[in-house]
Backbone and ligand atoms as CSV (ligand in chain L), in Angstrom:
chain,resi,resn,atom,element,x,y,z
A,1,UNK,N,N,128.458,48.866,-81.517
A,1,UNK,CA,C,128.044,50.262,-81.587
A,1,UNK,C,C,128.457,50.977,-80.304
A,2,UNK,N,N,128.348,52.380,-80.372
A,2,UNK,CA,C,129.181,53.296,-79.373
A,2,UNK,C,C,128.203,54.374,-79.493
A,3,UNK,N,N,128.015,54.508,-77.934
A,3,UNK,CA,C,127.112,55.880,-77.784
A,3,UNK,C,C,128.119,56.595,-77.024
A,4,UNK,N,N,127.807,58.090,-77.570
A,4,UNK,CA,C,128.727,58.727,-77.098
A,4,UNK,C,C,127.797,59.940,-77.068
A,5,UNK,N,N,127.995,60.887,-76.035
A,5,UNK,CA,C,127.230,61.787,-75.213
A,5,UNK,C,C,128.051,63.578,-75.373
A,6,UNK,N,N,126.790,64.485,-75.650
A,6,UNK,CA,C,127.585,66.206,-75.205
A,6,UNK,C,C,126.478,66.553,-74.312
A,7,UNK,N,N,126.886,66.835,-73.393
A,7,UNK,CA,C,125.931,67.881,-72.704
A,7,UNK,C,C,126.411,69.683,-72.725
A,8,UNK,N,N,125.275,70.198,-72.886
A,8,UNK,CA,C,125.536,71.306,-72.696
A,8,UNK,C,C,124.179,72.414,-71.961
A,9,UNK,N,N,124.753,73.433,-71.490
A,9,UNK,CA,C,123.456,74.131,-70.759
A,9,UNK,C,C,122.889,75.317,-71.269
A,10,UNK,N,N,121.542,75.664,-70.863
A,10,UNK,CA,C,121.371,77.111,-71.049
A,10,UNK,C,C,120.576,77.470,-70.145
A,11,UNK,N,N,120.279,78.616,-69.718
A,11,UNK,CA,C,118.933,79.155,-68.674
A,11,UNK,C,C,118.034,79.936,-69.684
A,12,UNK,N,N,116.461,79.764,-69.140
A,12,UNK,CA,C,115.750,79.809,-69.870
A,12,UNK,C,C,114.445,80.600,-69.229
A,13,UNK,N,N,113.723,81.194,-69.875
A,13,UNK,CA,C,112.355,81.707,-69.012
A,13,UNK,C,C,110.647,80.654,-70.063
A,14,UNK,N,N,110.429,80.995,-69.718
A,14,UNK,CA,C,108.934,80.194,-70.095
A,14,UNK,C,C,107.829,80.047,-69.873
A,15,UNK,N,N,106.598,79.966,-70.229
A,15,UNK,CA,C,105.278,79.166,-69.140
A,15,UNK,C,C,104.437,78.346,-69.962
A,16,UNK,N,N,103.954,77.395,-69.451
A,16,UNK,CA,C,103.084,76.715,-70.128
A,16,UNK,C,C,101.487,76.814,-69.983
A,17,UNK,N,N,100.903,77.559,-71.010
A,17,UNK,CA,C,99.425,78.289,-71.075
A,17,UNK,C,C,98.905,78.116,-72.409
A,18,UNK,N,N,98.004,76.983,-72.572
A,18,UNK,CA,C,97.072,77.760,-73.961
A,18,UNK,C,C,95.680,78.516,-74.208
A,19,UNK,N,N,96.496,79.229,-75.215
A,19,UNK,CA,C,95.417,80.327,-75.200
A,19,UNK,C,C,93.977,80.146,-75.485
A,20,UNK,N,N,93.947,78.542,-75.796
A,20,UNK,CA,C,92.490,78.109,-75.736
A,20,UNK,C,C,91.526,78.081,-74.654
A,21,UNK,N,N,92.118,77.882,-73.842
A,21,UNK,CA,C,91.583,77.983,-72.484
A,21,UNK,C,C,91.574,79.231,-71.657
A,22,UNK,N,N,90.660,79.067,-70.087
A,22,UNK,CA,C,90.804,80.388,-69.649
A,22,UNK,C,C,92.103,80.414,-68.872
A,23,UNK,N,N,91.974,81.526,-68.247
A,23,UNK,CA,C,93.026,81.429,-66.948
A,23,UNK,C,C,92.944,80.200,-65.835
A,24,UNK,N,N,91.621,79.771,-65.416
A,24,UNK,CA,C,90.962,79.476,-64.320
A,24,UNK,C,C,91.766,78.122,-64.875
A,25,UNK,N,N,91.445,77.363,-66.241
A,25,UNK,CA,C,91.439,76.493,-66.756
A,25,UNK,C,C,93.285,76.145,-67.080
A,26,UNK,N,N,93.906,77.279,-67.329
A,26,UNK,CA,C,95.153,76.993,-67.362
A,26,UNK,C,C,96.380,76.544,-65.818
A,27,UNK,N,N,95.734,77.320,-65.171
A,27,UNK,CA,C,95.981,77.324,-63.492
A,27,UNK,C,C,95.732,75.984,-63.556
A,28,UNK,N,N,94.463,75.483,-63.210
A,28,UNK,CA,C,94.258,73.910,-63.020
A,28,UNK,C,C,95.201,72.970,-63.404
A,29,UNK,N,N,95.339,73.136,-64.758
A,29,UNK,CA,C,96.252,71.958,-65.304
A,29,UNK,C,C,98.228,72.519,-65.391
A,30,UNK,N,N,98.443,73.460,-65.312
A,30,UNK,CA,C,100.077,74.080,-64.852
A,30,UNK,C,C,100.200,74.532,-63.869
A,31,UNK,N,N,99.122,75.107,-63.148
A,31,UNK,CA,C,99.791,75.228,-61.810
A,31,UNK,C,C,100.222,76.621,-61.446
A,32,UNK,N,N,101.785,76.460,-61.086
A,32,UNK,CA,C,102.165,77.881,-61.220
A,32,UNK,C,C,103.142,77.614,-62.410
A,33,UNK,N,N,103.011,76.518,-63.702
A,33,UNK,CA,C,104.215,76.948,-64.989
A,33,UNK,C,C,103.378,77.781,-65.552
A,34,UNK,N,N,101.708,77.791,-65.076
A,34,UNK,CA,C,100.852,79.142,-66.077
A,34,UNK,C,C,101.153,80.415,-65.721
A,35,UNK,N,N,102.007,80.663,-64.865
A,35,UNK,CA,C,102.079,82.555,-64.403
A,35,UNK,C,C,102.654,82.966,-65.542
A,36,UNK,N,N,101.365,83.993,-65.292
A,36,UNK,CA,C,101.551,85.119,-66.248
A,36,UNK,C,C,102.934,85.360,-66.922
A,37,UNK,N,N,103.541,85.733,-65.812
A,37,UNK,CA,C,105.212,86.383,-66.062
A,37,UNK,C,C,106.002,86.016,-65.907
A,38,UNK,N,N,105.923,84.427,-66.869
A,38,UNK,CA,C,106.876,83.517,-66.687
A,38,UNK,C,C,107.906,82.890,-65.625
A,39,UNK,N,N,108.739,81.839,-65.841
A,39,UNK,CA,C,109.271,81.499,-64.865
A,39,UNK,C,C,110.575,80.674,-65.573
A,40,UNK,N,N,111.562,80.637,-64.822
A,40,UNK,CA,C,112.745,80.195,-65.574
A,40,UNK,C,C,113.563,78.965,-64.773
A,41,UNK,N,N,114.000,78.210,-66.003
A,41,UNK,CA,C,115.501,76.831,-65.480
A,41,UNK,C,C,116.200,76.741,-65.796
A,42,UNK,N,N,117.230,76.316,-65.288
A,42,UNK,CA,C,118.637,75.809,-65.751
A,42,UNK,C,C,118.845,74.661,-66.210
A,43,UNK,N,N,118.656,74.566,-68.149
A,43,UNK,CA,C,118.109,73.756,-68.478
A,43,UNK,C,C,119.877,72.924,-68.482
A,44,UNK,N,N,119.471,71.387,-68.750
A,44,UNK,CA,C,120.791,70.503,-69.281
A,44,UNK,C,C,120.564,69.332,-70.265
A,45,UNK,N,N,121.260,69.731,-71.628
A,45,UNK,CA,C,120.371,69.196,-72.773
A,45,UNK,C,C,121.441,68.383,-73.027
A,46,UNK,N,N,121.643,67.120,-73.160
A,46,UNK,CA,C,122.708,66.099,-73.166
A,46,UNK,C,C,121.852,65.060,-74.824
A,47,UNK,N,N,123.155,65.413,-75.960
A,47,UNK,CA,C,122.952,65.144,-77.020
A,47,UNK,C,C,123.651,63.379,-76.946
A,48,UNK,N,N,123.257,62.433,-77.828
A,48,UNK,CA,C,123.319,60.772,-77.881
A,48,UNK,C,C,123.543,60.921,-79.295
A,49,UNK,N,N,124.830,59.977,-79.567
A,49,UNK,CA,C,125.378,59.679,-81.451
A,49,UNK,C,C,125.661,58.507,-80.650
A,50,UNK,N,N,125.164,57.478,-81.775
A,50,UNK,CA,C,125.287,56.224,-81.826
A,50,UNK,C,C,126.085,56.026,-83.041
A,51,UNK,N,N,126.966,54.821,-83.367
A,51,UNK,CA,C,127.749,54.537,-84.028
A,51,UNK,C,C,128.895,53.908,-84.097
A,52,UNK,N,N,129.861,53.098,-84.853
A,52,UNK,CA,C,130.644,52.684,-85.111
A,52,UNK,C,C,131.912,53.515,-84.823
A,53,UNK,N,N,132.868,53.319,-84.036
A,53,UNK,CA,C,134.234,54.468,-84.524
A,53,UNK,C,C,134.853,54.550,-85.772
A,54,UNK,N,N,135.352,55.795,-86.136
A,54,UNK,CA,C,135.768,55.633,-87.384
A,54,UNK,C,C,137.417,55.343,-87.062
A,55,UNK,N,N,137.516,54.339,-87.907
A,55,UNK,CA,C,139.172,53.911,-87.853
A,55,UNK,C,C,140.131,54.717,-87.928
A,56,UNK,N,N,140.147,56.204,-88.454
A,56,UNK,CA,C,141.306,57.211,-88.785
A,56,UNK,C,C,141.247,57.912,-87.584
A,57,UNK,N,N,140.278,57.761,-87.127
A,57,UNK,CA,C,140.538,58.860,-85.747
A,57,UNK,C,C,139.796,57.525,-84.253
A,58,UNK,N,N,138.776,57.349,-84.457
A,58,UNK,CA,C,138.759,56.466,-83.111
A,58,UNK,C,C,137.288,57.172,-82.452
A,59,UNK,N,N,137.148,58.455,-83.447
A,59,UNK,CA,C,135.763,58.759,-82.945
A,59,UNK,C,C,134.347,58.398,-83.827
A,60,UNK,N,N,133.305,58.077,-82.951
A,60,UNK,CA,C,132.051,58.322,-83.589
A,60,UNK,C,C,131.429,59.554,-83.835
A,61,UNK,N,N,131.838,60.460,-83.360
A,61,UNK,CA,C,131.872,62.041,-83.771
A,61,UNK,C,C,133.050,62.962,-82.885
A,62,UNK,N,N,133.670,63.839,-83.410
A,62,UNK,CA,C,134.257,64.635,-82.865
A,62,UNK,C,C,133.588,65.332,-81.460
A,63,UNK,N,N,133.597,65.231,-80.385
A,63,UNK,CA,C,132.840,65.926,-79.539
A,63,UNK,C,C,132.882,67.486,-79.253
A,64,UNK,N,N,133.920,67.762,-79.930
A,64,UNK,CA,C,133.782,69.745,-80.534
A,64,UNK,C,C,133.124,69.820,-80.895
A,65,UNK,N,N,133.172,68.860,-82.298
A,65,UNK,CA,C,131.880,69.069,-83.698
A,65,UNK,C,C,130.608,68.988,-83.229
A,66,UNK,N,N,130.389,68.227,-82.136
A,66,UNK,CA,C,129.034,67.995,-82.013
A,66,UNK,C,C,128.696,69.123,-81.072
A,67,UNK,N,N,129.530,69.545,-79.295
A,67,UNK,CA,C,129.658,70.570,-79.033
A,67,UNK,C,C,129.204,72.068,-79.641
A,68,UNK,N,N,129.586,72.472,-81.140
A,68,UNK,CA,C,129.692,73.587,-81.514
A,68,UNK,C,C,128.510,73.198,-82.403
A,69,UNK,N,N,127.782,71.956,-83.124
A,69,UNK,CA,C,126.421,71.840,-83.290
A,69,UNK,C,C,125.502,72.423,-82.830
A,70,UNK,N,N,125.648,71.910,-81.564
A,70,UNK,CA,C,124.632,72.320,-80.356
A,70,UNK,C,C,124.310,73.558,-80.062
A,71,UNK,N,N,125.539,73.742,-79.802
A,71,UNK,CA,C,125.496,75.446,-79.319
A,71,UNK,C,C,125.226,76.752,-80.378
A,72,UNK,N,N,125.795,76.099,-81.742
A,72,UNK,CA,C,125.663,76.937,-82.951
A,72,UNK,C,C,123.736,77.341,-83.054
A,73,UNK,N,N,123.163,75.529,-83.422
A,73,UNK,CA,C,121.805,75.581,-84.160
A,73,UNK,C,C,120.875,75.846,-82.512
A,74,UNK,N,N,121.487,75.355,-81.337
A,74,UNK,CA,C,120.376,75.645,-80.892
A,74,UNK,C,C,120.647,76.799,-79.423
A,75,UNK,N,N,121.637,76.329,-78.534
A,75,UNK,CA,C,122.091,76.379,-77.264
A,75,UNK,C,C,121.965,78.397,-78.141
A,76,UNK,N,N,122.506,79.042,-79.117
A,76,UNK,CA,C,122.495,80.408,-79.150
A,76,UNK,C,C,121.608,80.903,-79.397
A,77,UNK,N,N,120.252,80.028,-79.789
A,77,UNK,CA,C,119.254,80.425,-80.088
A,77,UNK,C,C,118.595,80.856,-79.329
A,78,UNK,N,N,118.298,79.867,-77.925
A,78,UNK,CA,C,117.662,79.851,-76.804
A,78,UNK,C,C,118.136,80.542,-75.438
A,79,UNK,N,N,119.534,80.350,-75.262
A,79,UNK,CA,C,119.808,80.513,-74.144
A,79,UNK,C,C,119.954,82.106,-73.696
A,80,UNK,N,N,119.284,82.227,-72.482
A,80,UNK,CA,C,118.821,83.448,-71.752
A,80,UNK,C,C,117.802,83.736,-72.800
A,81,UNK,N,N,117.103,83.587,-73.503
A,81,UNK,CA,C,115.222,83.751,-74.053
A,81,UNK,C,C,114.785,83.419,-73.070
A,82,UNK,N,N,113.289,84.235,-73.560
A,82,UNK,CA,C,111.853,83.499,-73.608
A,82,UNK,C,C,111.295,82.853,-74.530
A,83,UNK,N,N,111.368,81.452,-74.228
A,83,UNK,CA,C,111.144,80.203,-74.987
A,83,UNK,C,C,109.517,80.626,-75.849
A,84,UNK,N,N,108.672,81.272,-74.898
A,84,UNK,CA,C,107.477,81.271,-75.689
A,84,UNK,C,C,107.633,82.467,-76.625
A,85,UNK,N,N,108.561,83.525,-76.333
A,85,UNK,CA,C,108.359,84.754,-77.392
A,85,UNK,C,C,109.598,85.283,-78.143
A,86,UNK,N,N,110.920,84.419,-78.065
A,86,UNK,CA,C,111.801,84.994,-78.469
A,86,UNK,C,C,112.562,84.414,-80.027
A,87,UNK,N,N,111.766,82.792,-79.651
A,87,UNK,CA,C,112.681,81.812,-80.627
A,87,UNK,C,C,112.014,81.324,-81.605
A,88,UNK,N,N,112.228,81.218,-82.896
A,88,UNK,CA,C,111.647,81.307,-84.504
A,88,UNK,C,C,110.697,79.985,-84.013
A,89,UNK,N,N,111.613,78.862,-83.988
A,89,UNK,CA,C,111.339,77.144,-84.171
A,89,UNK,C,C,110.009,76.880,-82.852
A,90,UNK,N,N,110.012,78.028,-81.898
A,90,UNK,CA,C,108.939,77.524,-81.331
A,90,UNK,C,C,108.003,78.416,-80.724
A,91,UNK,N,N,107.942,79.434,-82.398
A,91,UNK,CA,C,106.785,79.716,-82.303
A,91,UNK,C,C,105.288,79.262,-82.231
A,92,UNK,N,N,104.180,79.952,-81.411
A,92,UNK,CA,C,102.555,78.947,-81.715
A,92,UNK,C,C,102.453,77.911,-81.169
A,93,UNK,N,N,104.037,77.276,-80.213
A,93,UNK,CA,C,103.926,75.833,-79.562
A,93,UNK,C,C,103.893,76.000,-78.175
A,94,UNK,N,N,103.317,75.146,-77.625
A,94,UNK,CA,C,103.333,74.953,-76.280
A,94,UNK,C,C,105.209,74.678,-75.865
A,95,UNK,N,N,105.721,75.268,-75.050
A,95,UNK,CA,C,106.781,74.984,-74.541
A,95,UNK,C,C,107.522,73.876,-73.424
A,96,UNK,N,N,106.946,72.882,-73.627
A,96,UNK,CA,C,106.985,71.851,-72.765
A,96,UNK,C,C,107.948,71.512,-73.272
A,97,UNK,N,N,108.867,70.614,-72.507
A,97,UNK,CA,C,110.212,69.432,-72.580
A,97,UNK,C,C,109.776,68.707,-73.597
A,98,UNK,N,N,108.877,67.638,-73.516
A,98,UNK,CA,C,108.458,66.990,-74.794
A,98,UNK,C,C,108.560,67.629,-76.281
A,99,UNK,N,N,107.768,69.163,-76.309
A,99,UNK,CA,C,108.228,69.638,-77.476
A,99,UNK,C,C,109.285,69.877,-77.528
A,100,UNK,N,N,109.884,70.635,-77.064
A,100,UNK,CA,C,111.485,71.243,-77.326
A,100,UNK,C,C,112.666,70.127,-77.779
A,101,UNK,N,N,112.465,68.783,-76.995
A,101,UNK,CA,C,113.203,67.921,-77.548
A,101,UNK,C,C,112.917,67.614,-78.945
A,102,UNK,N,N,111.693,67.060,-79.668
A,102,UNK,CA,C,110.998,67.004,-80.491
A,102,UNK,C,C,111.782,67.982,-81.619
A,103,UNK,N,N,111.716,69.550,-81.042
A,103,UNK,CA,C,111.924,70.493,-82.404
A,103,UNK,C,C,113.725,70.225,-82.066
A,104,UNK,N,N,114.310,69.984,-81.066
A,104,UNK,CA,C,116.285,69.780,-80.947
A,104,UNK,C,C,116.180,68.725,-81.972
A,105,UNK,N,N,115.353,67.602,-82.051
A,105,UNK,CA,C,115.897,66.351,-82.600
A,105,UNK,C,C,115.875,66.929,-84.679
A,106,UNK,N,N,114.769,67.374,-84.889
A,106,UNK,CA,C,114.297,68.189,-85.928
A,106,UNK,C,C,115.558,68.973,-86.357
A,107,UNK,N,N,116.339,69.909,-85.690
A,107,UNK,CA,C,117.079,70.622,-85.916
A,107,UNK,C,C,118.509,69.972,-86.366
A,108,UNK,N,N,118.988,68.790,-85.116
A,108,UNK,CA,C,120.364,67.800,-84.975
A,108,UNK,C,C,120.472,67.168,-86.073
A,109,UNK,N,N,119.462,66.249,-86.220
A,109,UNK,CA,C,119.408,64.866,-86.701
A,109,UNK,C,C,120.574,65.174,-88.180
A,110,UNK,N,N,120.103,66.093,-89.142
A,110,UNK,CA,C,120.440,65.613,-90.441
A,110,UNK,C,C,122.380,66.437,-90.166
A,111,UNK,N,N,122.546,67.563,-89.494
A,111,UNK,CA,C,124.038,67.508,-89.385
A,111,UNK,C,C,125.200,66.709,-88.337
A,112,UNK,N,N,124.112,65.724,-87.607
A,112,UNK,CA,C,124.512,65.268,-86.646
A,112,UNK,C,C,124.954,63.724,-87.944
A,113,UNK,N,N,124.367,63.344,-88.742
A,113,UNK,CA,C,124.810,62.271,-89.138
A,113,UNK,C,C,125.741,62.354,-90.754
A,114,UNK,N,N,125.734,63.798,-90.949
A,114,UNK,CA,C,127.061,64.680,-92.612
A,114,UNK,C,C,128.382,64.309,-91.210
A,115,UNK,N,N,128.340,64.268,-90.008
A,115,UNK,CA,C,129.525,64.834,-89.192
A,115,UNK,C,C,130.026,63.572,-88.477
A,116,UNK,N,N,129.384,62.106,-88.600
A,116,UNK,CA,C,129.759,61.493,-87.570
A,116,UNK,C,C,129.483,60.048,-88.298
A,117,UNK,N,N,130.012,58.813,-87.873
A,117,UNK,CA,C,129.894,58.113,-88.761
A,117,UNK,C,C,128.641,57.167,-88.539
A,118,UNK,N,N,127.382,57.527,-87.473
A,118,UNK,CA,C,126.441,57.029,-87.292
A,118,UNK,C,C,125.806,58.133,-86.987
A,119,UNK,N,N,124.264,58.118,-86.187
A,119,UNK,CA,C,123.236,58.944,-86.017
A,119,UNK,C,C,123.005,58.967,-84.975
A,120,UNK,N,N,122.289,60.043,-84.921
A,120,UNK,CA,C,121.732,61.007,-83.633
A,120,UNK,C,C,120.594,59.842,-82.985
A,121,UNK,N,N,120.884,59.632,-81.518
A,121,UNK,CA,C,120.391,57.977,-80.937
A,121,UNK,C,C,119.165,58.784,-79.616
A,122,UNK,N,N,119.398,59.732,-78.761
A,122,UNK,CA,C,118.954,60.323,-77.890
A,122,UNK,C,C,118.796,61.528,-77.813
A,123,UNK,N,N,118.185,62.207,-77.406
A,123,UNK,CA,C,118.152,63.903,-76.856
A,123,UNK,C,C,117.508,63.759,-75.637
A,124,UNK,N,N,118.188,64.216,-74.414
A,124,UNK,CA,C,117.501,64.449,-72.801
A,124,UNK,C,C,117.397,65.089,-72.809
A,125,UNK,N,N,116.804,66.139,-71.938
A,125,UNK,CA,C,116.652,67.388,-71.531
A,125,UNK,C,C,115.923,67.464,-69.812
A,126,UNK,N,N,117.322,68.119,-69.273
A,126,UNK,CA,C,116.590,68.510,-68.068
A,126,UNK,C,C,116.163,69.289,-67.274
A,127,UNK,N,N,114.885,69.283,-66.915
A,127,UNK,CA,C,114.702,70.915,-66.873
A,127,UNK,C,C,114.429,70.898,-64.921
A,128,UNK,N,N,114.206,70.086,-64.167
A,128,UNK,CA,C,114.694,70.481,-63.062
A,128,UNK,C,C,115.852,69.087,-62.769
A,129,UNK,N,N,116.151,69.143,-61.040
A,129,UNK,CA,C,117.141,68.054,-60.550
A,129,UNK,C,C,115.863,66.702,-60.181
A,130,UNK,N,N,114.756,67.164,-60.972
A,130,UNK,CA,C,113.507,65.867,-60.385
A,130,UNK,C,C,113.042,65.593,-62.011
A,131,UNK,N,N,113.071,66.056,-62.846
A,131,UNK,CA,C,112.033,66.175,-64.225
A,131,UNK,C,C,113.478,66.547,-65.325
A,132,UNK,N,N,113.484,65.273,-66.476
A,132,UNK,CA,C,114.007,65.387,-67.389
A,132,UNK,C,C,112.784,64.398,-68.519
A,133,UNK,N,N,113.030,64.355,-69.624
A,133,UNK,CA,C,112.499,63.904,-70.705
A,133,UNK,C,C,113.883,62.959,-71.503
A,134,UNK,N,N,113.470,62.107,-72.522
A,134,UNK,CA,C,113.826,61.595,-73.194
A,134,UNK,C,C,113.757,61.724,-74.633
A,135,UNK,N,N,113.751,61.460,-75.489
A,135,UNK,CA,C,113.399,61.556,-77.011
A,135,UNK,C,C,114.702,60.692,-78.081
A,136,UNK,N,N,113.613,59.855,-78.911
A,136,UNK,CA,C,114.749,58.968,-79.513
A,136,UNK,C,C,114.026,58.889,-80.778
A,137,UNK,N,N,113.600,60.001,-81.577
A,137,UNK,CA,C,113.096,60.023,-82.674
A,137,UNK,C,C,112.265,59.519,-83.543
A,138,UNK,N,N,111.159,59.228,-82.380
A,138,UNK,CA,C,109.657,58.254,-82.554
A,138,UNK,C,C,108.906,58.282,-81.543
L,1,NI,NI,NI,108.819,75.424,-66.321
């Protein structure tokens, strides 16, 4: 098997606050990701296809195809938003790394494996040069 990797970027604004709680109570546990008036990263979301090469070409996915995946279903969705108020898929959710990978993998998975001759193996996401996440579809 062959893992084979796209990264691609976007910048982003965000905060992490639920509205269940107070202010006092959101501060405590985010810090400053609870300000009010958001705060933004330069995110780097590096997509994982696992798989066999296919014998006519030598790839486990085209890395355009997967490239213009990315950027089509999600990278145009998001990039330069506000993650909490701009984008359909994550509406009502807390905006944390954990979710966002969660709803990328949701989104990838089923054209990531019509396009390639195995399946979608990883989703990273990094949202500073200290803090990235993982996600492998469980
Ligand atoms: Ni943040």
């Amino acid at each position: 098997m062959v893992y084979i990797s796209r990264k691609e970027f976007f910048n982003a604004a965000h905060k992490l606050y639920n509205p269940a709680w107070t202010k006092e109570e959101n501060e405590e546990c985010f810090g400053p990701c609870a300000n009010e008036y958001f705060h933004g990263h330069n995110f780097e979301l590096t997509v994982t296809v696992v798989g066999t090469p296919n014998p006519m070409t030598g790839f486990v996915i085209d890395l355009k195809k997967l490239g213009h995946l990315m950027k089509t279903l999600i990278i145009d969705k998001i990039d330069h938003r506000n993650l909490n108020m701009d984008v359909d898929f994550l509406k009502g959710k807390m905006t944390s790394c954990e979710n966002l990978v969660k709803e990328f993998w949701d989104i990838l998975a089923l054209p990531i494996s019509t396009n390639s001759t195995g399946k979608l193996y990883k989703i990273t996401l990094q949202e500073t040069h200290k803090n990235y996440v993982e996600y492998f579809g469980e």
